[in-house]
C-alpha positions in Angstrom: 42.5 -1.4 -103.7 39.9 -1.1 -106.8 41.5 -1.0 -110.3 39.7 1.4 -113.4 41.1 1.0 -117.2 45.1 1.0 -116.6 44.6 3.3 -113.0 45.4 1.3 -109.6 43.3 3.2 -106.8 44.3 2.9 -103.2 41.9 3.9 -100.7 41.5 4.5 -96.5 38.8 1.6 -96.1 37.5 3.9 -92.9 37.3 6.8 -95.2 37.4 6.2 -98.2 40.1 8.8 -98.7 42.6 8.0 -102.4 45.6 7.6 -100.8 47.9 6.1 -103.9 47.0 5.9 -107.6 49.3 4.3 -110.1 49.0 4.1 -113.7 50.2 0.8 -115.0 51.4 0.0 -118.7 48.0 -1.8 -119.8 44.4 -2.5 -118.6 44.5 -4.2 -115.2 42.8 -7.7 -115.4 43.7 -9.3 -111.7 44.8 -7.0 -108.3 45.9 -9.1 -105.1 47.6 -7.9 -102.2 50.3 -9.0 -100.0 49.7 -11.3 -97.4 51.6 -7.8 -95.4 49.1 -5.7 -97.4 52.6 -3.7 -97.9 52.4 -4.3 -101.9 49.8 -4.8 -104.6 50.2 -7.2 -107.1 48.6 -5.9 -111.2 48.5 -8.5 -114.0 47.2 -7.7 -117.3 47.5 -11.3 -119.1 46.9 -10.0 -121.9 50.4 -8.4 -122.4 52.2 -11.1 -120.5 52.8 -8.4 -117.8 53.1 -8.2 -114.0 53.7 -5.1 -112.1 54.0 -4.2 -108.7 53.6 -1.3 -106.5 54.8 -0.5 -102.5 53.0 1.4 -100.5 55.6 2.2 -98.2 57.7 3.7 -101.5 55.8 5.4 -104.0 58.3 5.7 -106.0 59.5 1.8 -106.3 58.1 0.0 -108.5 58.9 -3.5 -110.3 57.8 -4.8 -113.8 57.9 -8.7 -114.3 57.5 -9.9 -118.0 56.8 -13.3 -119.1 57.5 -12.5 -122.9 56.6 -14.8 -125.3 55.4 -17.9 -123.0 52.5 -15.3 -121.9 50.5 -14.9 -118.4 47.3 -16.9 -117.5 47.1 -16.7 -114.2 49.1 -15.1 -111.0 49.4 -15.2 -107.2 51.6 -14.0 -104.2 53.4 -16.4 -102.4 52.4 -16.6 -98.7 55.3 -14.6 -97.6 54.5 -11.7 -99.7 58.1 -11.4 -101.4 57.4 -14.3 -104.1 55.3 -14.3 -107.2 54.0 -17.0 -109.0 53.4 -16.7 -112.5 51.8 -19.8 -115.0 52.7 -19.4 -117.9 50.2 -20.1 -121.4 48.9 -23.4 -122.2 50.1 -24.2 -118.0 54.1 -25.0 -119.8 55.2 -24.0 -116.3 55.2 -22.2 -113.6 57.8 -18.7 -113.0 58.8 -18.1 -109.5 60.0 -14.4 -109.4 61.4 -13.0 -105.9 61.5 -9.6 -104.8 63.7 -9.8 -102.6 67.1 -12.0 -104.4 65.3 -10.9 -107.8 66.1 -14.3 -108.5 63.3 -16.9 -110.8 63.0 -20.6 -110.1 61.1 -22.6 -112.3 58.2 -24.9 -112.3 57.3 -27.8 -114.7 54.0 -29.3 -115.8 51.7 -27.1 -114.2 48.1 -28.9 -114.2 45.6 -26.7 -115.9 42.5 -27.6 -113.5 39.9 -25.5 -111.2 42.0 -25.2 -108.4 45.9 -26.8 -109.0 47.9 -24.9 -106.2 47.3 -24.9 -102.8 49.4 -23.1 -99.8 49.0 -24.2 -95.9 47.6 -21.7 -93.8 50.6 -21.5 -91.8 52.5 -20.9 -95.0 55.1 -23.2 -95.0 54.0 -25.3 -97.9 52.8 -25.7 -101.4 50.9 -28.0 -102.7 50.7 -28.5 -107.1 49.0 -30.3 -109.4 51.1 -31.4 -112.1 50.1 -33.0 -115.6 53.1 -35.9 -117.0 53.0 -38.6 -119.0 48.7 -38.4 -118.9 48.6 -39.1 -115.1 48.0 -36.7 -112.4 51.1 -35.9 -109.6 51.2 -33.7 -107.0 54.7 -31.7 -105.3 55.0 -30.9 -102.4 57.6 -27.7 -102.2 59.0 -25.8 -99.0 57.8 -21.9 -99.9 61.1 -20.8 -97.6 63.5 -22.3 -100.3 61.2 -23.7 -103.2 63.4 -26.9 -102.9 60.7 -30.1 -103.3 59.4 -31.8 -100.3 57.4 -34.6 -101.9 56.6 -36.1 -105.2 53.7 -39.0 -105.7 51.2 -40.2 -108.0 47.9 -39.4 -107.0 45.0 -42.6 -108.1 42.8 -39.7 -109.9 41.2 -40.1 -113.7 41.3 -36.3 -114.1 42.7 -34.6 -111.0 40.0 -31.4 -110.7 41.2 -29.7 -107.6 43.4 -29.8 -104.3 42.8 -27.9 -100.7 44.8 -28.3 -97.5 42.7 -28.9 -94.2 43.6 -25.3 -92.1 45.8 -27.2 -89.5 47.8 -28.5 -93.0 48.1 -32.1 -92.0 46.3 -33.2 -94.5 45.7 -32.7 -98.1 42.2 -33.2 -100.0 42.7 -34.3 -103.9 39.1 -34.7 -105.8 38.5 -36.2 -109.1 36.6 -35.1 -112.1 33.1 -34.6 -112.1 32.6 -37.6 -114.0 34.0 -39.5 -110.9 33.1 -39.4 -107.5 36.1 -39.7 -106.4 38.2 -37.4 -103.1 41.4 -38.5 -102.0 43.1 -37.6 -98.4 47.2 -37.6 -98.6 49.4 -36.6 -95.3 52.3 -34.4 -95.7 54.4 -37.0 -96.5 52.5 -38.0 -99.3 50.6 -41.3 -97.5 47.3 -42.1 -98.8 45.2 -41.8 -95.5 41.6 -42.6 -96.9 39.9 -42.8 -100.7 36.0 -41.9 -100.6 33.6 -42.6 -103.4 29.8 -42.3 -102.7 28.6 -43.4 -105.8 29.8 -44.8 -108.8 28.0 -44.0 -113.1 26.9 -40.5 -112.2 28.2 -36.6 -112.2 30.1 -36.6 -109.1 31.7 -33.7 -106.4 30.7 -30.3 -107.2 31.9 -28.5 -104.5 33.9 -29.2 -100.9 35.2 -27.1 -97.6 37.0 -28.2 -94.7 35.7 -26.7 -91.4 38.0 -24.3 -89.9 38.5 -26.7 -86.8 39.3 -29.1 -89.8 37.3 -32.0 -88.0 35.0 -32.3 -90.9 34.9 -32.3 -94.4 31.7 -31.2 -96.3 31.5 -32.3 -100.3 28.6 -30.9 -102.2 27.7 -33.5 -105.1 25.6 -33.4 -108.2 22.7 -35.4 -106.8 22.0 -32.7 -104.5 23.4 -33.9 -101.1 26.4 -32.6 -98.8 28.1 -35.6 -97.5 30.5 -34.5 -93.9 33.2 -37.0 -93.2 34.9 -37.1 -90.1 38.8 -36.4 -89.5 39.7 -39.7 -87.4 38.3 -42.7 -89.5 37.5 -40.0 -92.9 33.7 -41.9 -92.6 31.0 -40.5 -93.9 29.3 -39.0 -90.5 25.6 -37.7 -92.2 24.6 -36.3 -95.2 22.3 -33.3 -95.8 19.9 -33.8 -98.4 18.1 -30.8 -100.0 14.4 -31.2 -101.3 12.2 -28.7 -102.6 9.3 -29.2 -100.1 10.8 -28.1 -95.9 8.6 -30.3 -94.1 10.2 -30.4 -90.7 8.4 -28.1 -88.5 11.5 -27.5 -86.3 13.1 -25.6 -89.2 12.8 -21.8 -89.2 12.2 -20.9 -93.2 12.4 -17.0 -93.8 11.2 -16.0 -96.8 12.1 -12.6 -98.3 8.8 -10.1 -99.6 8.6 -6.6 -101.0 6.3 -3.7 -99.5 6.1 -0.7 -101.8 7.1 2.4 -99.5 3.8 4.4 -98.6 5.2 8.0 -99.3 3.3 11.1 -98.8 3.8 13.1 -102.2 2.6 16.5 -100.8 5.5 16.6 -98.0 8.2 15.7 -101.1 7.2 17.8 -103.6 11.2 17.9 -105.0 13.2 15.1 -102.9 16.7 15.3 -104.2 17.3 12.4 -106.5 19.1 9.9 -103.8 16.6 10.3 -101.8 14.1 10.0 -104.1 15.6 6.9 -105.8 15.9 4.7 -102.4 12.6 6.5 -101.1 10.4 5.2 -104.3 12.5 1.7 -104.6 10.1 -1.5 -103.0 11.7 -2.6 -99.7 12.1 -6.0 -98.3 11.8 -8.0 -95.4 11.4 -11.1 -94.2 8.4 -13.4 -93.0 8.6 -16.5 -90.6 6.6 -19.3 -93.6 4.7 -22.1 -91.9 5.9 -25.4 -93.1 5.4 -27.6 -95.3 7.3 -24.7 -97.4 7.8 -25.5 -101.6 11.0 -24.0 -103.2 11.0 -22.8 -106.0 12.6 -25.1 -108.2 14.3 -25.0 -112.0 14.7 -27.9 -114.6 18.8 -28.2 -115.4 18.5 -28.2 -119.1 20.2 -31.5 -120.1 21.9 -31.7 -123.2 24.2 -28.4 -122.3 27.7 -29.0 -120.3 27.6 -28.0 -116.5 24.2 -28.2 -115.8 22.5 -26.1 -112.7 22.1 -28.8 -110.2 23.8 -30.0 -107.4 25.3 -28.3 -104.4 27.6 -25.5 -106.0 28.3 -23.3 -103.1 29.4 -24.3 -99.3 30.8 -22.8 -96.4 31.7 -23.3 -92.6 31.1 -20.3 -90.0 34.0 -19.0 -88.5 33.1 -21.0 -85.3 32.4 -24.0 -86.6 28.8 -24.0 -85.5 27.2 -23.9 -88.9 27.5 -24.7 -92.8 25.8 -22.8 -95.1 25.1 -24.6 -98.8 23.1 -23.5 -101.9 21.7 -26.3 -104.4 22.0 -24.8 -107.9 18.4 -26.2 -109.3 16.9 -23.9 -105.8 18.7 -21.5 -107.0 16.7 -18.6 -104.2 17.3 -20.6 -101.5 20.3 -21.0 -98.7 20.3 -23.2 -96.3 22.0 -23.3 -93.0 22.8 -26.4 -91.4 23.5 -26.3 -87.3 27.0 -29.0 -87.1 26.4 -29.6 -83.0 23.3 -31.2 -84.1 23.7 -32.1 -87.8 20.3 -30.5 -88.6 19.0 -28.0 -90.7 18.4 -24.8 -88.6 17.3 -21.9 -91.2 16.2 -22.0 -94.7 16.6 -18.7 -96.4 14.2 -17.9 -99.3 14.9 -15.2 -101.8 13.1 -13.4 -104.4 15.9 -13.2 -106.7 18.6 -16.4 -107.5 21.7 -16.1 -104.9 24.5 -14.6 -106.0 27.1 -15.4 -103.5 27.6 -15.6 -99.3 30.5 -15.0 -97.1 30.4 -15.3 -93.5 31.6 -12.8 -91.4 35.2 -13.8 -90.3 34.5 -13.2 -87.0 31.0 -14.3 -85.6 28.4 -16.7 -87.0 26.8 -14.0 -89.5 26.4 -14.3 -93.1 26.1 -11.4 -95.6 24.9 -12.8 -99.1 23.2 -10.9 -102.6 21.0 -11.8 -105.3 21.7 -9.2 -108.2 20.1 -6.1 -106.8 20.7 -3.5 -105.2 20.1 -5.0 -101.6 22.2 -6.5 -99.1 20.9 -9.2 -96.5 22.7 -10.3 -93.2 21.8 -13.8 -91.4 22.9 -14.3 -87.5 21.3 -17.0 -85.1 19.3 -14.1 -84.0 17.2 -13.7 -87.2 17.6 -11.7 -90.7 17.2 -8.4 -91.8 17.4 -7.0 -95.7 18.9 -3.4 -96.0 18.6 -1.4 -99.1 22.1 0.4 -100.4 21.1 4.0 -100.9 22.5 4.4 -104.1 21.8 6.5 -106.9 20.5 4.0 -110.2 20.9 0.6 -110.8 23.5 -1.1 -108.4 23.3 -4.7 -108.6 25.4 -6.5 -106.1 26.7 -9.5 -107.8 29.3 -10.2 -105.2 30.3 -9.0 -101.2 33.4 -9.1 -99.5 34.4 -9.3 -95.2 36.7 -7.1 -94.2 39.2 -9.3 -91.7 37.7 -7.4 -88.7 34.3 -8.1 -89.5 33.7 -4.4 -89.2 33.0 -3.8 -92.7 31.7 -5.5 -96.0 32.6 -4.4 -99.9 29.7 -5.1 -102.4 30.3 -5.0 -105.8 28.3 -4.4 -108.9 29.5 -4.8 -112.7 31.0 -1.0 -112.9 31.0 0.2 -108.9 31.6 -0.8 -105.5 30.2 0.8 -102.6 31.2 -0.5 -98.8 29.1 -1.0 -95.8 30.1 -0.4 -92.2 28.8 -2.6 -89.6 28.4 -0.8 -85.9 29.8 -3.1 -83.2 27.4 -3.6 -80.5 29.4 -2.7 -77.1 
């Protein structure tokens, strides 16, 4: 599903083929589809408006509007036949089914980074809620939305929540002005508190391993710290200078060649050939250690300065973490969790954009704001060039849940990549 102006466009991912368009009553700001994929979900905040289309029926369609307490944010409800809506200024939260057509309601929304969490399973939501200045969290059933759970949480500013993928456990971090994560059970024990430091800009970033055995949180002073999911212990922690001195770890770093193209066999190339034939190439080079990063001074009187680990994220097998320090901004690195080392470093020409990893094998895609794509497996690198006609600067990617495929997506296009599975 793509969205253009007020236009909803549903395409065959294997073709590409329109299959649906629908015209909704303003300029789409946020698409999301059922956990079913059998609807598609269209906000446009800006009216206080929510509508949604079937792909089964055409012809159905539904219309929610908020009215004057406004839109600010919207999601689908695990099950696919619930919609959250939060309301301006986070007054509450609007439960709308599709099903009963029926609305439940939701006080004292937290407005924070990430304030709702759903178990993988389903079966439960987490919230963050704001009362009285001090942070709560509910725990609701999603079957019924009758409340589970209701508890204090021991936060300053509660900044985001995230249940582990089994859902036994639920993290709770603080502000960044306190290092501070919480671990609460179901029942809404406090199993552990962690701090790792105390007068300095704390957790930047975390992600729970999809075994959920460990717990990775990426800090302001540039380390990832992994606790363990039996005593919540602090395992190791990965530190990320600018100088790779060990020489067991592989560094690849990314150069350009200019194509050597013989201009008397193209005397008119047609012009997307031409544009992909004249464009530099990359590829990457095996650097000898000791390797410097390129490194970038956080400017320090400006709010949410670049340092500190602001991207991490387990493979699908739980064999390896990949993490990006913000003041490297080219760089990722890939740790190996059998051994707690750092296996790969990654260097790029260009600041990373985003990564994903494949949902499906230890591979990651990630981009750096051109028009180039570069894949990561244990069994080395490679940079591809999108053949595309102009400038298309891939400022984020997207898996497809087979791993088959990948969606890159510039400012104004999107293009997608098929990946040939190797028999």
């Amino acid at each position: 599903a793509s969205c253009v102006q007020y236009r909803l466009v549903i395409r065959d991912v294997n073709t590409l083929q329109i299959l649906q368009l629908y015209t909704c009553l303003d300029q789409i700001q946020y698409i999301e589809w059922s956990s079913d994929s059998l609807f598609v979900l269209c906000a446009m905040y800006k009216r206080g408006i929510v509508q949604v289309w079937s792909l089964e029926q055409p012809e159905w369609h539904c219309k929610i509007d908020e009215g004057s307490a406004g839109l600010v944010a919207s999601c689908w409800s695990p099950d696919g036949r619930h919609i959250l809506n939060t309301t301006e200024f986070h007054l509450r939260i609007t439960v709308w089914s599709l099903c009963t057509k029926s609305v439940s309601y939701i006080k004292y929304p937290k407005a924070c980074q990430q304030g709702i969490a759903f178990t993988k399973d389903g079966r439960y939501m987490a919230l963050a809620e704001r009362r009285d200045c001090k942070d709560f969290i509910s725990l609701f059933v999603c079957s019924d939305w009758q409340l589970l759970r209701h508890f204090d949480t021991e936060t300053q500013d509660l900044f985001g929540i995230e249940w582990a993928p089994n859902g036994c456990v639920l993290a709770v971090w603080d502000t960044c002005l306190e290092y501070k994560i919480l671990l609460y059970s179901l029942d809404g024990r406090l199993l552990s508190t962690y701090r790792a430091y105390e007068w300095s800009l704390g957790i930047k970033s975390i992600a729970w391993s999809p075994s959920s055995q460990f717990l990775a949180i990426g800090s302001y002073d540039e380390k990832v710290r992994i606790l363990n999911h039996v005593t919540w212990k602090k395992i190791t922690e990965f530190e990320h200078p600018a100088i790779i001195t060990n020489p067991k770890t592989i560094v690849y770093k990314e150069v350009e060649k200019s194509p050597s193209v013989e201009t008397e066999r193209l005397s008119f190339p047609p012009r997307a050939l031409a544009s992909s034939l004249f464009s530099t190439h990359s590829k990457y080079d095996i650097s000898e250690v000791p390797v410097s990063l390129q490194c970038v001074k956080p400017v320090a009187d400006k709010a949410n300065p670049k340092i500190g680990i602001g991207m991490l994220a387990f493979s699908p097998d739980n064999c390896f973490l990949a993490t990006k320090n913000d003041n490297i901004p080219n760089a990722v690195w890939i740790w190996d969790i059998q051994k707690l080392k750092l296996f790969v470093v990654l260097e790029q020409l260009c600041a990373v954009q985003s990564f994903q990893w494949d949902p499906r094998q230890p591979r990651l895609a990630l981009c750096t704001g051109n028009g180039k794509l570069y894949l990561w497996s244990p069994a080395g690198c490679v940079a591809v060039q999108v053949p595309m006609e102009g400038d298309f600067q891939i400022l984020s990617l997207c898996w497809h849940s087979s791993g088959d495929s990948l969606a890159l997506l510039s400012k104004d296009n999107f293009c997608v990549c098929y990946l040939e599975r190797e028999e």
